[in-house]
N, C-alpha and C positions, 0 to 999 in steps of 0.2 A: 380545339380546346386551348385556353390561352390561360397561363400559368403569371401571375404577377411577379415582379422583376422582388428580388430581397435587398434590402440595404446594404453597401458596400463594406457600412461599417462595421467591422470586430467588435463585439463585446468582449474586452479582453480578459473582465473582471469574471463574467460567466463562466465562460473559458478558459479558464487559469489553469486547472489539470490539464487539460485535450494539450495546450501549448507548449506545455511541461515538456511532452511526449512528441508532438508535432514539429510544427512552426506553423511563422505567421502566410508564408505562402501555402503551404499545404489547406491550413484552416481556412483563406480565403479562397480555394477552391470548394472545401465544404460545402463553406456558404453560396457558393453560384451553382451547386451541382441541383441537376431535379433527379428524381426516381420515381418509379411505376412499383408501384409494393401489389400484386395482384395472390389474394389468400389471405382471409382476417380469421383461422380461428385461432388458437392460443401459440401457436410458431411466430404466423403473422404479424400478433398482438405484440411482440418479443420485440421483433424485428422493427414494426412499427416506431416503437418504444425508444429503442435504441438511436434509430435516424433522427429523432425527431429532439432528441438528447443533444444529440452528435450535433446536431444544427445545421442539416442538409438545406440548401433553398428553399425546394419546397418536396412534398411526397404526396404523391398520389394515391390511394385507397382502390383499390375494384375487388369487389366481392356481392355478386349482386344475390347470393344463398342468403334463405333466412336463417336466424338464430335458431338455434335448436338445444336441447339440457345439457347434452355433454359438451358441447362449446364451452361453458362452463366451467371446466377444471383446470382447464389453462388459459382462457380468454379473460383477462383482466380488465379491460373495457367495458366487458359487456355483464349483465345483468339479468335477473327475472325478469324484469321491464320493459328488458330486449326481445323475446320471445317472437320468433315469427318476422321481426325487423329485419332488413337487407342489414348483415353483417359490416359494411363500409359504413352506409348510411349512421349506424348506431354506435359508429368508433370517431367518425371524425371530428365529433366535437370533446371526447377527452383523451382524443391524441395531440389535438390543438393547444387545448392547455398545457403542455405541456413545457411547451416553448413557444411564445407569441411569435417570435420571429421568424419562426416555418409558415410556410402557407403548406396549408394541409387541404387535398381537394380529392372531390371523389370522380371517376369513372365509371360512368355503366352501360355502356355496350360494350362492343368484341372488341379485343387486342388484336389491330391492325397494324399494315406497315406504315404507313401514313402517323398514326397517335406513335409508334415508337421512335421516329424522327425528332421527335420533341427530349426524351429523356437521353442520362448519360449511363443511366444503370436501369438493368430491371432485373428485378427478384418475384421470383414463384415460387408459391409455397403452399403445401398441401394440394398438388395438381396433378392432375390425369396425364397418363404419358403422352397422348395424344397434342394437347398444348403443350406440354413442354417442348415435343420435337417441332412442334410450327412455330413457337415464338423462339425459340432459340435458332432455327436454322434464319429469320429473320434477324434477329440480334446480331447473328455472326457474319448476313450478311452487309447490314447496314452501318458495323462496327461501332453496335451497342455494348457496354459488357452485362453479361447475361448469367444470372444466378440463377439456379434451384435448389430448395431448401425443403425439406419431409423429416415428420416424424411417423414412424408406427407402432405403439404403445412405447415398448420399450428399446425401440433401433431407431438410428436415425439418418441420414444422410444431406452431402451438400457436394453441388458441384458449381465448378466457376468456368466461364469460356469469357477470358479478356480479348480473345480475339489470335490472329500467328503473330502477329508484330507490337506485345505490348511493351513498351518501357518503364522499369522501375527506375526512377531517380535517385533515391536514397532505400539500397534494398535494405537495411540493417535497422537496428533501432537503435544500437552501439553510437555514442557520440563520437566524434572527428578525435583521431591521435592528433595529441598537441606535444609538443619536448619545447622547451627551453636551448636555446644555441649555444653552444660553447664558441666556434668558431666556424668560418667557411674562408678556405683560402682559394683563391684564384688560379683559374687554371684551367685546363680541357681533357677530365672532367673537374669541375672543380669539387673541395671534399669536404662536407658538413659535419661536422665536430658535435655531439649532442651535450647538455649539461650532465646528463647521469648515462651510465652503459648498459640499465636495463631498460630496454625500452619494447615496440612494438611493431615498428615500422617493416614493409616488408619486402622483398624483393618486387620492382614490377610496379608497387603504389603510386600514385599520384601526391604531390603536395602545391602547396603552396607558403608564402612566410608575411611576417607583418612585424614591423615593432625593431626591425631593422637599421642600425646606425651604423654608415659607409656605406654597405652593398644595398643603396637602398634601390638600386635597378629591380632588386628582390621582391619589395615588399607590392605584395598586391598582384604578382604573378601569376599568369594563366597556367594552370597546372602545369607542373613537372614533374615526370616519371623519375621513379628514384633507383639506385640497384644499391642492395646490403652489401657491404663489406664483412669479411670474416674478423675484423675488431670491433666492427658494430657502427663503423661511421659510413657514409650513405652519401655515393657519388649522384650527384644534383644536375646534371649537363654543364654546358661550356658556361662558366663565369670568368675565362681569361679577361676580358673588354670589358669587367664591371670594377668600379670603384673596390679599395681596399673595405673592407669587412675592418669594422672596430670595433662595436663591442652589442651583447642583446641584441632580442627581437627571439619571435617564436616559429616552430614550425609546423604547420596544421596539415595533419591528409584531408586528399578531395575525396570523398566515395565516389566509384565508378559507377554508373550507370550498368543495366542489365535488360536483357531483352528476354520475351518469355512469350513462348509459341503454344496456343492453348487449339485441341480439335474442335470441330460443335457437337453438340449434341449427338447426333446422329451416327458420327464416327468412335466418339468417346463411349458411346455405352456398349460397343462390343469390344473394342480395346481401351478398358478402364485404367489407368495409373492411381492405381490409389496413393494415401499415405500412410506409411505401417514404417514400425522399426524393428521385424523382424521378418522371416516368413512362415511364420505359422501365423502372424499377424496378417499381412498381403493372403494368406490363403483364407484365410476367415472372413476377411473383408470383401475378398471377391464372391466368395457365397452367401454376405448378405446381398452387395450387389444382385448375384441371380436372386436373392430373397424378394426383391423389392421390383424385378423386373418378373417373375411370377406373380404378386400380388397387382402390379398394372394389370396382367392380361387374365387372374381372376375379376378384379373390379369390370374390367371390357369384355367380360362373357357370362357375366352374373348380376350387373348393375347396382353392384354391392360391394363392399369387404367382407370377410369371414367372419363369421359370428363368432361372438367372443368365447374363448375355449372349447371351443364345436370340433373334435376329430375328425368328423367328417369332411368341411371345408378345409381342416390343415392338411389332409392326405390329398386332396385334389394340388393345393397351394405346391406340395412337394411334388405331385405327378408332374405337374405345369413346370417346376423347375427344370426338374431330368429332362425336359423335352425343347427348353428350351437352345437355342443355335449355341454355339461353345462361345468363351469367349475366345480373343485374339492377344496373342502377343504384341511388342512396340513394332516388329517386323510383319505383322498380319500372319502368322502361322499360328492356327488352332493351341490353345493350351490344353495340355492333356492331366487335370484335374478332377479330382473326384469331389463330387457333391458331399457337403454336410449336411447328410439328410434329417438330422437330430434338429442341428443349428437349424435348418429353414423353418422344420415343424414347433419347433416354439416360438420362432416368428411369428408365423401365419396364427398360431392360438390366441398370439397375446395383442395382434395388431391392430384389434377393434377399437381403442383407446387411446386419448389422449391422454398427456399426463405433463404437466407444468412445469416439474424440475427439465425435463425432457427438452421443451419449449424454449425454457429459459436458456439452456446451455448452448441448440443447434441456433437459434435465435442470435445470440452475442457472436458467435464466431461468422454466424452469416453477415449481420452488419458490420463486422472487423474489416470482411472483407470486400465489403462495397465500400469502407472506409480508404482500403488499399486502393479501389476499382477509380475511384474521383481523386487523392489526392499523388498516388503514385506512388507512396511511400512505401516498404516493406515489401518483402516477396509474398506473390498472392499464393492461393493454395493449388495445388499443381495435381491434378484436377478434382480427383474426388475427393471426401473424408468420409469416412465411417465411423458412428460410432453406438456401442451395445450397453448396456446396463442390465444385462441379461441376468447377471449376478443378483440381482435383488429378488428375485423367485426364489422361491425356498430349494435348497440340493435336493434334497427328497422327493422324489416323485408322488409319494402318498399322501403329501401337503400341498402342492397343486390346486390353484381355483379349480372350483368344478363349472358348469357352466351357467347350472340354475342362483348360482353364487354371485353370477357378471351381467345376469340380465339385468336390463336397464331399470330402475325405480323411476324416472322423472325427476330427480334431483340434479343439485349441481354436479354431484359429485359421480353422475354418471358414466361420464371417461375415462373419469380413475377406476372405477367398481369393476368398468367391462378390462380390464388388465389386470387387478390385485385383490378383485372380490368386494365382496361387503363386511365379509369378518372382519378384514386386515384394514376397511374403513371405520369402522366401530373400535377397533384396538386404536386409530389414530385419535380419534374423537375427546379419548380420556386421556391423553399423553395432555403432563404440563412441563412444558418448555420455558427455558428460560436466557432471551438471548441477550448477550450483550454485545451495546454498540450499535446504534443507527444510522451509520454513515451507509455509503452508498453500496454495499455488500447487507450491509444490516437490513435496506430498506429492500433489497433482492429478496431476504430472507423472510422478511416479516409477508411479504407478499406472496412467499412460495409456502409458508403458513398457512395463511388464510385461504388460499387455493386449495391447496390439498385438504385442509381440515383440522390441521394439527389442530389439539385442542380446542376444537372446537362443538364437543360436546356439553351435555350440562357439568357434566366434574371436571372436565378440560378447562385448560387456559395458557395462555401464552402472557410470558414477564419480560419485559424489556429496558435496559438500564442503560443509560445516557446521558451525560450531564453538561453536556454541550447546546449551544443555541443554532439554530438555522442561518445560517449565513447566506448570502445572495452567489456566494461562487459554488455552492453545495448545489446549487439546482438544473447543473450541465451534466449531475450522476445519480441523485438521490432521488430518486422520482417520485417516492410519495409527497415530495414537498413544492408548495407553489409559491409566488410570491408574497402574497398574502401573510404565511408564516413566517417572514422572516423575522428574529429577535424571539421565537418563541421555543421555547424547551424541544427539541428533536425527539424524543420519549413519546412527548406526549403527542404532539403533532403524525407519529407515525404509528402509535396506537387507535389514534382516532379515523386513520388511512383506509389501517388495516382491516378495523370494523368495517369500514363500508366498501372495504372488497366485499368481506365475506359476515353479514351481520349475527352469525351465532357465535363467532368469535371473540372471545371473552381477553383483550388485551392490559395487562396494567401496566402501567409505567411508573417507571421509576426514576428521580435527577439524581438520587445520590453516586460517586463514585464507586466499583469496587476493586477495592484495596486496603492496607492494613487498616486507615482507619473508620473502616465504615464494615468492619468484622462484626459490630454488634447487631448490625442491622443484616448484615449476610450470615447469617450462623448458622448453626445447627439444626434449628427449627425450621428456618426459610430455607435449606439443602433437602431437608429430610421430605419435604413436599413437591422437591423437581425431579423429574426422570430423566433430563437431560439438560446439555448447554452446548448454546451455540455463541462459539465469539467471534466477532465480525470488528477485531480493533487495528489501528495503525501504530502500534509500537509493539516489539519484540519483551518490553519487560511489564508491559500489559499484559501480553498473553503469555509471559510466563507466569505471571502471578494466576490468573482463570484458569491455567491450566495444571496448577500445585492447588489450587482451591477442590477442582474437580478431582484428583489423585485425591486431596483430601477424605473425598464425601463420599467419594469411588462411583464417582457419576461419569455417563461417557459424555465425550466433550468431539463436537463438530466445530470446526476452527478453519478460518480461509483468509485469504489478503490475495491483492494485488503489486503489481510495481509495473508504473509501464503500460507495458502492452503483454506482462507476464502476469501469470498470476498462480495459486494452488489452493487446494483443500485436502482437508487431511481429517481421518476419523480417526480417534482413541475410545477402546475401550477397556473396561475394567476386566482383567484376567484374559484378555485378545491378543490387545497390540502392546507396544509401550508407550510411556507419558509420552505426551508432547516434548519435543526438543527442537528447536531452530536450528537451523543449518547452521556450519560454521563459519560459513560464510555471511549469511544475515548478519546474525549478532555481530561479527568484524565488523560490518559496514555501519552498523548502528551505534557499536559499542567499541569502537575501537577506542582506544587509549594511548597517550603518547608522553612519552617523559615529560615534565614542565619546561624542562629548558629548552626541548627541542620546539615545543608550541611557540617557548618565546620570543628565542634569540636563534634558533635554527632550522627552522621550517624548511621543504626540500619536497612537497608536496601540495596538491591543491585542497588533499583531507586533512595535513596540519594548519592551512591558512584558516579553512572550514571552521574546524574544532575547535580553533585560540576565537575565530567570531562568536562561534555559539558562550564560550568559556566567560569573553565581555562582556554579549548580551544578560547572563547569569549574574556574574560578579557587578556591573552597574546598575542593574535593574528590577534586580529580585534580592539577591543577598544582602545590597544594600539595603532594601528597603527594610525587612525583616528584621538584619543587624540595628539598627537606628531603632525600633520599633519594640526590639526587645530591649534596650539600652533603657527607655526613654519609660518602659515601666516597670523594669528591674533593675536600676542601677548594681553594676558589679565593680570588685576591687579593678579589676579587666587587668589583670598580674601576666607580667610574661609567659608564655609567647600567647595568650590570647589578645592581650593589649596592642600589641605588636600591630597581628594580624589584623583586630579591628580597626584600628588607627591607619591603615595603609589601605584600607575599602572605602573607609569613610575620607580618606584624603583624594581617591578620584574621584568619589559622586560630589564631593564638594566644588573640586578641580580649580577653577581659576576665581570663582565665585567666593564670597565674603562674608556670605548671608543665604537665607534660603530663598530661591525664586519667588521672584512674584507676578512676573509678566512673559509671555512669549518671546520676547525679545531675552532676558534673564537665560531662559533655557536655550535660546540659538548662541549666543557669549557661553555656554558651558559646553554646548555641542562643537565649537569650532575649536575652545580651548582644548576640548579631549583629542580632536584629531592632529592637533600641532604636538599633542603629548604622544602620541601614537605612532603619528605616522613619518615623526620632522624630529622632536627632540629626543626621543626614549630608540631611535636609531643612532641618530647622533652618541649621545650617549654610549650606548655599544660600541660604536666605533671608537670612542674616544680610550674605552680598553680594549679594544683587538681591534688596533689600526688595519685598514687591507691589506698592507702590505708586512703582516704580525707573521716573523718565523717562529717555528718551534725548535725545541731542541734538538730534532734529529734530523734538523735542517727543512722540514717541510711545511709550507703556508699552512698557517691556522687556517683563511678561508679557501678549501679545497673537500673534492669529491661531493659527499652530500651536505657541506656547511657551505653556504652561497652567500657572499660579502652582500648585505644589504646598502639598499643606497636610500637616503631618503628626501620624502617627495615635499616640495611647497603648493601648498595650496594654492588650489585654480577652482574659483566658483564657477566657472564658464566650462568646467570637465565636469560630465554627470554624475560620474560615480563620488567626486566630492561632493558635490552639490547633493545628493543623493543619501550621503552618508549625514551630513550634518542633517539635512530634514528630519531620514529617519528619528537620528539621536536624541532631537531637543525634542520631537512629538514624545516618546518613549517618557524624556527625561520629565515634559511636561504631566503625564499620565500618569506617572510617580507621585507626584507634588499635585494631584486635580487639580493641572492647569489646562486652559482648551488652547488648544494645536494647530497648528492650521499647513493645509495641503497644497498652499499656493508657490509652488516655485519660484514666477517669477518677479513675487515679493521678498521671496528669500534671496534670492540672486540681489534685489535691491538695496535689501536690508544688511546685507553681507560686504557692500561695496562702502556703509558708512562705518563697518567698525576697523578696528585695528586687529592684528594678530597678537594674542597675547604674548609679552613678554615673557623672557627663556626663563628667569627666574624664577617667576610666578610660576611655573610648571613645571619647576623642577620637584620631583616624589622627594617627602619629608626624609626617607633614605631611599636608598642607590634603587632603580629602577626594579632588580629582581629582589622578591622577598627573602629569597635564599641567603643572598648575598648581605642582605641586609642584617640576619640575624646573626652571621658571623661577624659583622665590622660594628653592629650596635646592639647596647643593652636597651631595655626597657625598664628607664631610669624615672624619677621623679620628671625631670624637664620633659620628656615623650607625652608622661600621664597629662600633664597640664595642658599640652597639645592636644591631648585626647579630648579632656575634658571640655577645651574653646571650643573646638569644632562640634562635640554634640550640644553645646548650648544653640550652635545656631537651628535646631529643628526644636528647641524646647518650647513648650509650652504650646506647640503648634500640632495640624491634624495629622493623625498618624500616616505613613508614606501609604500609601497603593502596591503591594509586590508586585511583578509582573509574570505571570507566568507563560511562558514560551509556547505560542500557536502559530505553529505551520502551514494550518486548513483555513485560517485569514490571511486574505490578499489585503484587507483594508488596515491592519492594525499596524505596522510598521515592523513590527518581528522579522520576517525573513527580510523584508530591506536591507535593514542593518545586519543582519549578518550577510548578505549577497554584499553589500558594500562594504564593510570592515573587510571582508575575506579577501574581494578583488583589490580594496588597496592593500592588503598584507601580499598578496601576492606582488602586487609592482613594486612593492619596499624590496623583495626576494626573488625579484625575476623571475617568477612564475605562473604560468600559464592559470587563468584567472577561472576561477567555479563560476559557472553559469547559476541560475536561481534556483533549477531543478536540484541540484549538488547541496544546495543547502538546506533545500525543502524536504528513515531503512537502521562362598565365607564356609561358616565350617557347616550352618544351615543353608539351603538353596533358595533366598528369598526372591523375588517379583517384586515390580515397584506399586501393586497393587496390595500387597499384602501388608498386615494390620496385626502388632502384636497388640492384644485385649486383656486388661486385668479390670475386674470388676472392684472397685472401690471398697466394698465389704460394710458390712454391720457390726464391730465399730471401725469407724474408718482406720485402713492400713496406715502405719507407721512406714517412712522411707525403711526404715531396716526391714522392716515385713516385704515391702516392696521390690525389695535387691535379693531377698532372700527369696520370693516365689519366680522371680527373672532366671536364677542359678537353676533351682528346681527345674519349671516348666519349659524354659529354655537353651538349659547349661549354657547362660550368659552371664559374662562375671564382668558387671557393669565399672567402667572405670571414670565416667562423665553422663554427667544426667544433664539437662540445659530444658530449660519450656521454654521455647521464642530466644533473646539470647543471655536469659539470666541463670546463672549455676547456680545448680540444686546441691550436686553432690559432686567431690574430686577424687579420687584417691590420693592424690598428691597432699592436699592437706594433712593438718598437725592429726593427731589423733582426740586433740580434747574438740575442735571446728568439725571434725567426723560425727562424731557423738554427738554432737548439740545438734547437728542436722538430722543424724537417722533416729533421735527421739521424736521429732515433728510429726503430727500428721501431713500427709503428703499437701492436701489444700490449705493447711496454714502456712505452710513453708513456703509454695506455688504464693501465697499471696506475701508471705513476709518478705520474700527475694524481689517479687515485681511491684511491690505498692500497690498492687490492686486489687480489688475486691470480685469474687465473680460474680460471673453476671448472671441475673434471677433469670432458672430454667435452664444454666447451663447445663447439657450433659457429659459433657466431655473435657477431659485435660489433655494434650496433645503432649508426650516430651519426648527430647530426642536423646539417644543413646550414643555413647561410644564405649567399648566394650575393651576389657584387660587382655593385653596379649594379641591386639588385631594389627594392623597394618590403619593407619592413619586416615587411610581416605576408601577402608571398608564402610559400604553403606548398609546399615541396618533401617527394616522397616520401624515406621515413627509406632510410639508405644502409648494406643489410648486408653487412658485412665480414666474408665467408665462409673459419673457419679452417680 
């Protein structure tokens, strides 16, 4: 069998998450790997899925079983249509679509030693013990790496044999420590000085250095073993014989290399290493282990599995256990273990079934790790994993499927029934779900829907909200999306998917956002209709808002994300668990915040060079536009300090320009001007008040510890990340002003060599570089306004700007460029270790945060005094601040006649006289929030609905 060769070339644009996370060597191993995927029902399907995502060379299909009904509930390839069809046969042409650039081919004879000379990996899945120990004792010995992969109903297992001498090249996912040098002096050993003292480096690591001036013997060195000092500075080997050290350059660690001794089969399955983080975990795991080596040698003396809930076959399943050989210790000595004869027999009852969520999860970790197996990156899994979902059976033993409950109908949905019954299928049928976010968790989601059934009865339905378009780099994760859709609504595109997984499935889609202002369309009425939410989003104050909506509505909220090669999900329910909350670490890395002046003038990290990128991308691109845009239809007095501020936005998006663009050339003169304002004079500048060599009063350099003397840089078009930074800027700038852009480098490079650098004048800020600075040395006088006023003449009468709002999930639009380039040259302005693109690209009552104080609005409607006074009563709460969203109802603090006038209101006249707004026809509800006389300031009371 002869496998076609794959093109050498990267698709980098595809690709752009995997590389995030990879590189480009590991990816071009990828690309040259083949694999043997032998097993297509819904594991397979997973696994399939994934390699063919992932962009292996090519993958091979054997399953020469026909299609059968309960294939069905987790086989997403396959179909009523399929029926009776060789299981490969009926996948390889929409596993293909997938990714053209796989060659996808089938096999149908026996797995030979001869066919597996061909691949670098083979995975088996849903297989008889019998082949596993013949192709894997072949695999181990022909030093194939060798997977198998099972589900049974609700357990599941995977094991990996890379072989005794595998090598991981980069075991971590963790990027390379970088520091910044202070100094290295000469000597044997010689002694490396870091710019800051907390750092990471460790006794024993490896480095290397770069960027190096004097000791440049240094730079580009074959690793160097380091040993820590107890000051923190970090002897390097003999640098006696090298040049004096003068000044900069960085220090990077090498990861080590790691080797990993795996058994084969044959030896593994009586001395299993699982992975557990406890041992009651290790003991559990080892008894599904015996679980699933009973259920081999039922199937091999019954030519069957156990029928679904059948006591009879689970007491045989548990004999077969107890009888089977012990296992063995790491040293071959018998473990003396006692069976969990509970834990096997609800194995054995429930194993008749497939089931998709099941599929999908052993499915992604198995291809993770053939991911490991071809490019070598990451520790593989060390051997076995186990994993149970046992927990989803009801505790009760008197709510248990019965058996006549799991026999098979003929439906799709037959592999799920023979596990969880047809009742517990009929309750999912009427579930209307409602998820938001179709990115590539979302499209997991919508697709583990329509498998199982969610809503997909006649009163069922599933809602999906998205308001993003398809992009061409979404289809390396997103799977329901092909090329074909690209530029088309995601919503809709993956509701139309999702029907033709599953066609009783009733999907609607939705482009609007949710968020504050699309409350009218998310309200009351459209809550009161969903039994649940699932959000599947990439921002932390996204899913804080979906999951204060759901606390709202007291809906439970299903919520998951990725990072990496990490990822989580997490269930919230009403009166269960608690709200949703992000770790504190999340939010830090998303939300972290840093003084202005330290973004500006003191940066001392690669998250402050980050943050000041994103702050410009903001402030030139979107704030601008907006500000000019509200200008231009509401002219205002723009009175100190808003005059100020607007006149100091609008004097860099104008920058060195006179007029407003009108050609591509126009916005590369405004992009070259911004970075001589940036990166050459607005440092200058700074130095020019805090010379380098500036003392302070108690005798110590202003530029010291974490204030690093910037230097700044002249433009070099023949350096990428200039080159790189201006493209971004003027396409951005151009897309502001609908001008068209253009992606050609090496006209820009061209085009760059006939201008001049703008003169220092011309770019000097109307005041002193920081705004702070400015409002203390200048008023916001008549001469400023007039300033004001020239500079918005020049967008007058012209088409309103374009905002730009900041997307990360585009590799084409120029967004994360510009900040991966503004950040890396903020870094070289500050000697610091430069962000990679990924970096740019995260009471006196006992209330619950599910509980709801309730006042029924009344016939005639309550007066606020009526209202404060049924509080006191039914709640002996003595309201001291009332707020609905963030406008005050009520203060204590107020006069006593501003008291009065508000607690005569009715409460909906007042709710609308404080907010200007009218409510909205069919509202039921007033939301406000309380703070109470006499509490501690940051007491949380439950929100208090005001039922109309």
């Amino acid at each position: 069998m002869t496998v076609p060769e794959t093109s050498k070339l990267l698709d980098e644009e595809l690709y752009s998450r995997q590389l995030y996370v990879l590189d480009l060597p590991a990816m071009q191993k990828i690309q040259g790997a083949k694999v043997l995927l032998s097993g297509l029902q819904g594991l397979g399907a997973e696994v399939a899925k994934n390699l063919v995502l992932m962009g292996v060379g090519s993958l091979t299909l054997h399953d020469p079983y026909p299609t059968c009904w309960s294939d069905l509930a987790a086989q997403f390839f396959l179909s009523e249509q399929d029926l009776e069809r060789s299981r490969a046969e009926a996948s390889q042409e929409p596993v293909a679509k997938l990714n053209r650039a796989v060659q996808v081919c089938i096999h149908t004879g026996d797995i030979t030693e001869e066919l597996l000379l061909d691949f670098q990996v083979v995975v088996l899945t849903t297989s008889k013990l019998e082949e596993q120990l013949k192709v894997g004792a072949l695999c181990h010995k022909l030093g194939v790496c060798f997977l198998v992969a099972d589900t049974r109903g609700l357990v599941g297992q995977l094991f990996c044999d890379f072989g005794e001498d595998f090598t991981v090249q980069d075991p971590t996912e963790a990027e390379p420590l970088t520091a910044a040098i202070q100094h290295i002096s000469q000597g044997s050993p010689g002694i490396l000085t870091l710019k800051t003292e907390a750092h990471n480096f460790y006794d024993g690591g490896l480095v290397t250095f770069s960027g190096i001036e004097g000791m440049v013997e240094l730079n580009g060195c074959d690793p160097r073993p380091i040993h820590l000092q107890e000051d923190g500075t970090l002897e390097i080997g003999d640098t006696a014989n090298f040049s004096c050290y003068l000044s900069g350059g960085t220090v990077t660690e090498v990861k080590r290399p790691k080797t990993v001794s795996h058994k084969p089969l044959d030896v593994a399955l009586l001395q299993p290493h699982v992975v557990a983080q406890s041992s009651q975990e290790v003991h559990r795991a080892r008894c599904l282990h015996q679980a699933f080596r009973a259920l081999h040698q039922f199937q091999h003396l019954n030519g069957r599995l156990p029928q679904p809930w059948d006591p009879v076959d689970a007491e045989m399943v548990v004999g077969l256990a107890r009888s089977l050989e012990p296992l063995k210790g790491t040293g071959g000595e018998p473990l003396e273990e006692s069976l969990d004869e509970a834990l096997v027999r609800t194995v054995a009852l429930s194993s008749a079934g497939g089931l998709s969520p099941m599929a999908a999860l052993l499915g992604a970790v198995a291809a993770q790790e053939v991911l490991k197996a071809i490019s070598r990156k990451f520790m593989p899994l060390d051997q076995w994993l186990y994993f149970d979902a046992l927990d989803c059976l009801p505790e009760d033993g008197e709510h248990l499927p019965k058996p006549e409950d799991c026999a098979p109908r003929h439906c799709r949905y037959d592999g799920q029934i023979a596990v969880l019954g047809a009742g517990f299928q009929e309750k999912l049928s009427r579930q209307h779900y409602f998820l938001v976010g179709a990115g590539a968790i979302g499209c997991e989601l919508l697709k583990g829907f329509a498998l199982v059934g969610l809503g997909a009865g006649a009163s069922g339905r599933v809602t999906v909200a998205d308001m993003d378009y398809i992009e061409r780099s979404n289809l390396s994760r997103q799977f329901l999306f092909r090329t074909e859709d690209i530029g088309r609504p995601k919503a809709e595109v993956a509701a139309e998917a999702a029907h033709r997984l599953n066609s009783d499935l009733q999907v609607i889609p939705l482009t609007y956002p949710l968020d504050p202002t699309t409350e009218h369309i998310y309200d009351n009425n459209f809550f009161s209709h969903v039994d649940g939410v699932a959000a599947a989003l990439d921002s932390f104050q996204a899913r804080h808002y979906v999951a204060a909506r759901c606390t709202h509505y007291l809906k439970p909220l299903l919520e998951a994300g990725t990072e990496g090669t990490s990822g989580h999900a997490s269930v919230f329910m009403p009166w269960v668990t608690e709200t949703y909350r992000a770790s504190a670490s999340a939010i830090d890395s998303e939300n972290a915040t840093y003084p202005v002046c330290t973004l500006r003038h003191f940066p001392s990290t690669v998250e402050h060079t980050v943050q000041w990128a994103r702050d410009e991308f903001e402030g030139l691109f979107h704030l601008s536009a907006e500000t000019i845009n509200r200008h231009q239809q509401a002219p205002t007095s723009l009175a100190e300090p808003d005059g100020l501020k607007v006149l100091t936005v609008l004097q860099e998006v104008l920058g060195v320009l006179r007029e407003r663009p009108q050609t591509w050339k126009d916005c590369v003169v405004w992009a070259l001007g911004h970075w001589q304002l940036c990166f050459h004079n607005g440092i200058m500048q700074l130095l020019n008040r805090f010379p380098p060599n500036k003392v302070l009063e108690d005798g110590t350099l202003f530029w010291s510890g974490s204030k690093q003397c910037p230097q700044p840089l002249e433009f070099d078009a023949s350096q990428d990340t200039h080159l790189l930074y201006v493209l971004a800027a003027a396409n951005l700038y151009a897309q502001m002003h609908g001008l068209p852009g253009s992606r050609d480098q090496t006209a820009l490079r061209e085009l760059l060599k006939s201008l001049r650098l703008p003169v220092t004048q011309h770019l000097a800020p109307i005041f002193p570089y920081d705004l702070e600075l400015a409002r203390a040395s200048a008023e916001f006088g008549p001469e400023q306004l007039k300033k004001l006023h020239k500079v918005l003449e020049v967008w007058s009468g012209s088409p309103p700007l374009k905002p730009l709002k900041f997307e990360k999930d585009n590799d084409s639009n120029f967004h994360v460029d510009f900040v991966a380039a503004a950040a890396s040259l903020r870094a070289q302005n500050y000697g610091i270790p430069p962000a990679n693109r990924a970096q740019c690209h995260h009471l006196t009552w006992t209330w619950t945060c599910w509980d709801r104080l309730k006042v029924p609005a009344g016939q005639p409607e309550r007066t606020l005094k009526s209202l404060l006074a049924h509080l006191q009563e039914r709640y002996e709460l003595r309201v001291k601040m009332l707020l609905h969203g963030k406008a005050l109802l009520y203060s204590a603090g107020w006069s006593p006649e501003k008291q009065a006038q508000h607690l005569a209101l009715r409460v909906t006249k007042l709710v609308q006289q404080m907010t200007s707004r009218m409510l909205e026809p069919g509202q039921q509800v007033l939301v406000l929030e309380l703070i109470c006389e006499g509490e501690e300031e940051d007491t949380t009371f439950p929100p208090l609905h005001y039922e109309l």
